[in-house]
N, C-alpha and C positions, 0 to 999 in steps of 0.2 A: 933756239928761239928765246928771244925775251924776256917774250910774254908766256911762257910757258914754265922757265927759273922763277919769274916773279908771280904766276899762280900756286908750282911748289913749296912755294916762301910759307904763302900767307896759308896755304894746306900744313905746314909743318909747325907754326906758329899759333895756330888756331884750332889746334887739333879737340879738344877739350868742348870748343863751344860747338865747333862741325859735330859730336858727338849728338851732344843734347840736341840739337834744329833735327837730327835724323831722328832721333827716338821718340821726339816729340809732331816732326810732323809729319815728316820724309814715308816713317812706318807708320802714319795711319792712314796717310794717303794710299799708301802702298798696299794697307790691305783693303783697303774697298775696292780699291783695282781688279788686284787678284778674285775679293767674293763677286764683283760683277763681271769679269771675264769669265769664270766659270759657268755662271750661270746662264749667260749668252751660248757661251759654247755647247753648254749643254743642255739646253732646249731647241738652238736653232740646228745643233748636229742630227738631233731626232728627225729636224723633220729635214736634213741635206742639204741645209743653207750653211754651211760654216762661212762661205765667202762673204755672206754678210756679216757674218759672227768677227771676222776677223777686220772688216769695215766698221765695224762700232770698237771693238780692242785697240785701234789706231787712233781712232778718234780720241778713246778716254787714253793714253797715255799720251798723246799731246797736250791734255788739257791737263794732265798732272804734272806733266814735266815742267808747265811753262807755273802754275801755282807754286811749285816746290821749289822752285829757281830765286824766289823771293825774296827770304831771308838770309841766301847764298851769298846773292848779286849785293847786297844791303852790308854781310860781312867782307865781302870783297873793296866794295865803295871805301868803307872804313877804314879798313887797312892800306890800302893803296895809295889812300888821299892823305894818311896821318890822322885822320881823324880818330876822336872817342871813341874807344871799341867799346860796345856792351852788347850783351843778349837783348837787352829790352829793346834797343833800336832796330834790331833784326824780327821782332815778333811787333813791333808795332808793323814796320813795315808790310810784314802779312797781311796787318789788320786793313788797314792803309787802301792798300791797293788786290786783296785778293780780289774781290769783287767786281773791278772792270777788268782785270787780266782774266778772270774766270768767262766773263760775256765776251772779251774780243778772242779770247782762247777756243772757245764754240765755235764758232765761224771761222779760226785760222785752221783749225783740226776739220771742220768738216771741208772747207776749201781741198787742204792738203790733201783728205781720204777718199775723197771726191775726182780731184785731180788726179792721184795714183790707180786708181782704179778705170778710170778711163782711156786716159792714155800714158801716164806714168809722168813722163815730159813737166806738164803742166802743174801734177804735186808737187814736183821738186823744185821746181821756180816758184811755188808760192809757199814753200817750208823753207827756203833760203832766204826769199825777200821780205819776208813777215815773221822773222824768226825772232828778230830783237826787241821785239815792243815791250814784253815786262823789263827789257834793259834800262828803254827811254823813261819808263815809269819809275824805278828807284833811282837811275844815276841822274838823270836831268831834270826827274819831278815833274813830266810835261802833264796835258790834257790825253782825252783819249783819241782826239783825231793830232795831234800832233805826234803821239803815239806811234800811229801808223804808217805817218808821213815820214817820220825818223827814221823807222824801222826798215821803213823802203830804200832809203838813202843810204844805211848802213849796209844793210843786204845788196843793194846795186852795184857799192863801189867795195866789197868785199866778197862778193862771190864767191870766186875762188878758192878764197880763205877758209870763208863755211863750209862750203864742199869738201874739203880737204880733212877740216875739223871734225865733221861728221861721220867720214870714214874712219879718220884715224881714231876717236873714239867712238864706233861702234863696233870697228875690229875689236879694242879694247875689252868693249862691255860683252861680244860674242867669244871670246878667247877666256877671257876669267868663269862668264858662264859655266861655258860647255864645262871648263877643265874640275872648277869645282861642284858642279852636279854628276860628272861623271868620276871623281874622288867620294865624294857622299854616298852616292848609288852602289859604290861597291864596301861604304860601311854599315849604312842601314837604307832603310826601303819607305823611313818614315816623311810624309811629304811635307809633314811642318818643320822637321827638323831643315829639308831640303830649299826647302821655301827662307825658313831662317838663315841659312847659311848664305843664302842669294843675295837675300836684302845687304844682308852684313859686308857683302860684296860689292853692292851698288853703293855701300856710305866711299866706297876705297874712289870713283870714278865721277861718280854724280857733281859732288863737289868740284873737284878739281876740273871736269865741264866748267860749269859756270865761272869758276873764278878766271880761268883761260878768257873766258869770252866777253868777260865782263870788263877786265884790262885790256882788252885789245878795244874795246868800245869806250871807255873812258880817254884813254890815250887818242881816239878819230874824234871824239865829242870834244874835247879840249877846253875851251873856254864857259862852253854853252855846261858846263858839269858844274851843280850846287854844293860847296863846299859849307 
């Protein structure tokens, strides 16, 4: 596929700045994640709600994923388009747009956790159809209801594509997992070590996510994309 050589490109070319965007935001998001999953988990196990426990851990790693997507989508833009590569265009872009991706991120994650949880079906048509909207916000610079509207368009006439993307990289992210937490587990027992080894493992897929799916929306977007 493609769109898949031309996100390895810009992962092999850009190795150095994907570095620093993970250690600078990727790992801090990552661990508030972590200290509030835990801490859900282990209040509401006490009293034998994990299933909600695990309905608010959905919620927050959708709204991290689509935050941390950012400066990814921003790196990706740059390089695909020939544009200026810098760091700084990538960290504005955070600045930019974290804040209405963080309020329509709320309501896509609760939508989706909402939806899964009731009858499954109805999450996964609103985690597909609403998946792109920080895309329409760095690559096309839209508003927030046009945001939505984009997202919907891209997600409608892409379906399949998502669907597809989504397995194939959470096989991915569930196969690297397991294989090095259970390589770690038979070195040491230590959970930060374990925990570090993870992350370090998520800079190898997270990236190359979004830059997959950023090229395949640039390339649908076409003209409507600010150069």
């Amino acid at each position: 596929m493609l769109e898949l050589k031309a996100a390895l490109k810009i992962y092999r070319e850009n190795i150095y700045q994907i570095l620093i965007l993970s250690f600078t935001i990727m790992l801090p998001i990552q661990m508030l994640l972590i200290l509030s999953s835990n801490y859900f988990y282990f209040n509401l196990g006490m009293l034998d709600l994990l299933f909600i426990a695990d309905l608010i851990n959905g919620i927050f790693v959708l709204i991290s994923v689509s935050v941390i997507s950012l400066p990814f989508i921003q790196l990706a833009k740059n390089t695909y388009l020939d544009e200026q590569l810098s760091l700084s265009s990538a960290f504005d872009t955070l600045m930019r747009y974290m804040f209405p991706v963080y309020v329509i991120s709320v309501f896509y994650a609760i939508g989706v956790a909402l939806g899964m949880f009731a009858l499954i079906i109805p999450g996964i048509l609103i985690s597909v159809l609403f998946f792109a909207f920080p895309f329409v916000f760095v690559i096309e610079e839209e508003t927030w209801k046009k945001s939505i509207q984009r997202s919907f368009e891209f997600g409608k006439s892409h379906f399949t594509f998502l669907i597809l993307v989504f397995l194939l990289f959470g096989l991915l992210e569930w196969f690297m997992l397991m294989s090095t937490t259970l390589v770690t587990n038979l070195i040491t027992s230590s959970y930060v070590i374990i925990v570090g080894i993870n992350f370090l493992v998520s800079i190898l897929y997270y990236p190359l996510f979004y830059f997959f799916v950023a090229i395949k929306y640039i390339e649908w977007a076409g003209m409507n994309v600010s150069n």
